[in-house]
C-alpha positions in Angstrom: -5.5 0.6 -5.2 -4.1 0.1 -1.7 -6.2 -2.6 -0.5 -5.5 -4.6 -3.6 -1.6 -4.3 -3.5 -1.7 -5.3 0.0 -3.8 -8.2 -0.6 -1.3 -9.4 -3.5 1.7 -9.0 -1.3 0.1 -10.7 1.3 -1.4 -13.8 -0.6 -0.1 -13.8 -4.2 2.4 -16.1 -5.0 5.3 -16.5 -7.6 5.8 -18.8 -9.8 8.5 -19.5 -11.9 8.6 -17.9 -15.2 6.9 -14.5 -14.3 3.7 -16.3 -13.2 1.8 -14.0 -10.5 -0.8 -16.5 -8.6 -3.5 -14.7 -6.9 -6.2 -17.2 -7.3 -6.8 -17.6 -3.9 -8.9 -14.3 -4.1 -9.3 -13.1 -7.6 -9.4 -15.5 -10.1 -10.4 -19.2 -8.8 -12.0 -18.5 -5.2 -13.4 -14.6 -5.4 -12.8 -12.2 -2.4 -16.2 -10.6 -2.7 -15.6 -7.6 -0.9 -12.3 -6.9 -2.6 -14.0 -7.4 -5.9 -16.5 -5.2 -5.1 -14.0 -2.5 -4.2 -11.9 -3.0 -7.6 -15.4 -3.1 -9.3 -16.2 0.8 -7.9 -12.6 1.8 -8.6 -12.9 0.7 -12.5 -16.3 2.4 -13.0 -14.6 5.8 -10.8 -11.7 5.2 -13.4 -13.8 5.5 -16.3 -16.7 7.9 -15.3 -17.9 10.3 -17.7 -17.2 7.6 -20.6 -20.2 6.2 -22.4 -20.4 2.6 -21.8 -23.3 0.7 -23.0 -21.9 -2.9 -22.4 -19.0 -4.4 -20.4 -16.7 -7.6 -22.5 -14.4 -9.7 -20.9 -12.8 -13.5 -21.6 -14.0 -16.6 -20.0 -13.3 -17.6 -16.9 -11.0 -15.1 -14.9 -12.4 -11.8 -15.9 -15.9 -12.8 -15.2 -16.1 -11.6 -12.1 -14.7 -8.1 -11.9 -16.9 -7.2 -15.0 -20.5 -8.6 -13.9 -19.6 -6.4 -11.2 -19.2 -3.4 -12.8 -21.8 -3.9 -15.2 -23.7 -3.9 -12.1 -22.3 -0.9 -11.1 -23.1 0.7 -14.7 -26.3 -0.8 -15.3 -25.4 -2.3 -18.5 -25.3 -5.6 -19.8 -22.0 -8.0 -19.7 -21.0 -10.2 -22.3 -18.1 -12.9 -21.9 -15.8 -14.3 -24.9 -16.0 -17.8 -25.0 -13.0 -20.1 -25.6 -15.3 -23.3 -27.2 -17.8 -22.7 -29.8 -20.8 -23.9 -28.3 -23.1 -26.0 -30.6 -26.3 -23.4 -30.1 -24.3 -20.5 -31.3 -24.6 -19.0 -34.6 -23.2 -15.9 -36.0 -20.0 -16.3 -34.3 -17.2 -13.7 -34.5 -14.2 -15.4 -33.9 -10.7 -14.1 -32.9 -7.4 -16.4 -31.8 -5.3 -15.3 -29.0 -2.5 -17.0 -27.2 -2.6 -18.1 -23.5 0.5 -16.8 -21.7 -0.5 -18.8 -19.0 -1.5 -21.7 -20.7 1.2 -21.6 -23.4 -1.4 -22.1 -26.2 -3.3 -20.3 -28.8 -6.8 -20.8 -28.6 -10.0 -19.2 -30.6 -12.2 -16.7 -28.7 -16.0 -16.3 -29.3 -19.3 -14.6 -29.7 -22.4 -14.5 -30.6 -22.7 -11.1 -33.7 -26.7 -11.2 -32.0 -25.3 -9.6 -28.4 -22.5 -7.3 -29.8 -23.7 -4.3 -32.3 -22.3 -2.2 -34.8 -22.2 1.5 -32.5 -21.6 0.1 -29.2 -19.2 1.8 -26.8 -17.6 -1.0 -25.0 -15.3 -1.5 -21.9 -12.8 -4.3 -21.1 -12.3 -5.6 -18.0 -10.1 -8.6 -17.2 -8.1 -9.8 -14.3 -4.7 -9.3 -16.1 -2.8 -8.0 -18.5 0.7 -9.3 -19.8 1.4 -9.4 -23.3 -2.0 -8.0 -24.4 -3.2 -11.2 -26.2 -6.6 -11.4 -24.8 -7.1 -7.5 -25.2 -6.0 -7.6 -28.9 -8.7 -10.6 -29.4 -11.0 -8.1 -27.9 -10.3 -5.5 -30.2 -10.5 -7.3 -32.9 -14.0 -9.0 -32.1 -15.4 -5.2 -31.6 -14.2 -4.5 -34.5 -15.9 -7.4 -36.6 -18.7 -6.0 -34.8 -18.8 -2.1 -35.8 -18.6 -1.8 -32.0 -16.0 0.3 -30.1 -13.6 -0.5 -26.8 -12.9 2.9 -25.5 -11.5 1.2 -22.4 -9.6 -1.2 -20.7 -9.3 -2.3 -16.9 -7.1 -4.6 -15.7 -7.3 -6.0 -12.3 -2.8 -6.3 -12.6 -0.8 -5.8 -15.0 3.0 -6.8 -15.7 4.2 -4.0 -16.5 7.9 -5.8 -17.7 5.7 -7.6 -20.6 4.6 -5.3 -23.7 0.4 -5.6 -23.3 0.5 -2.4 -21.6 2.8 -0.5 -24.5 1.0 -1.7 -27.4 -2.5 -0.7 -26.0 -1.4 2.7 -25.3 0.1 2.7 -29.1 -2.9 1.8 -30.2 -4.6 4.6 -28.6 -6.7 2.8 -25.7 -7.4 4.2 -22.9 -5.8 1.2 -20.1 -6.7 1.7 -16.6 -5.2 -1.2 -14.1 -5.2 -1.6 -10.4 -1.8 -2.7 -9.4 1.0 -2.6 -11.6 4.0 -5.2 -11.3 7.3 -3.6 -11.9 9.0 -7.4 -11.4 8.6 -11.1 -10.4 12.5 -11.5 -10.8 13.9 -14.4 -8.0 10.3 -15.1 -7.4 9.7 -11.8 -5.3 6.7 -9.4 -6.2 7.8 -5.4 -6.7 5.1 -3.1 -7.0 4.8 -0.1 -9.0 3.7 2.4 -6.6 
């Protein structure tokens, strides 16, 4: 996606330890129109797939997804990373922050997720696949089914990418970095 890559070059920033910073326009304040045009790209991506709801992690991956469940017409239903005190029925999965250097328990509700659903994942990156595997596994204590995943970026010199592929899941993402290596962004064309 051209307008994407542009915009990363442009405003994204690296960070020591392979840490891409884009939150000036994905993932803290939102580029609206951008989103919107990675929003129509995911749901051109994965057109003739049966998607009955869209599933993404709190906070980052929020805002691509309501967007294409927009698109889609379908519902959208976040992971949570607290148990909130007026949830029952939880399904429960712990991942591992890249970012945050932490593991962490992910979250929902067994009311809003059904045995049968076909599911897609949308999030705003993908490095090791942590938050994807939680995903997978929370469908899975569901009966549901991911029969997608979009990613915003992806590292493509982490493993995320690899072992969804392995697994058999069908990974669509936007703009692929090749390397962050002396702090310089190379794109995957």
């Amino acid at each position: 996606m051209k307008a994407l890559k542009e915009r990363i070059l442009k405003d994204g920033l690296c960070l020591e330890g392979g840490i891409l910073k884009v939150d000036n326009f994905v993932n803290h304040q939102i580029d609206g129109t951008l989103m919107m045009e990675i929003a129509k790209e995911f749901v051109r991506r994965f057109e003739g797939t049966r998607i009955d709801k869209v599933l993404t992690v709190e906070a980052s991956g929020i805002a691509p997804a309501i967007m294409v469940a927009n698109l889609l017409g379908v519902p959208m239903l976040f992971a949570k990373k607290k148990v909130p005190s007026t949830m029952t029925g939880i399904l429960k999965s712990e991942v591992f922050s890249f970012t945050k250097s932490r593991s962490y328990n992910i979250c929902i509700s067994e009311e809003f997720l059904k045995a049968g659903e076909k599911c897609l994942f949308i999030d705003d990156f993908l490095a090791n696949g942590n938050a994807a595997n939680g995903m997978l596994d929370l469908a899975a204590q569901a009966g549901a089914e991911i029969v997608g995943m979009g990613f915003i970026i992806e590292k493509a010199f982490q493993k995320g990418s690899d072992m969804l592929r392995e697994k058999g899941v069908h990974v669509e993402s936007l703009a692929i970095i090749k390397s962050l290596d002396n702090c310089e962004i190379k794109m995957k064309e």
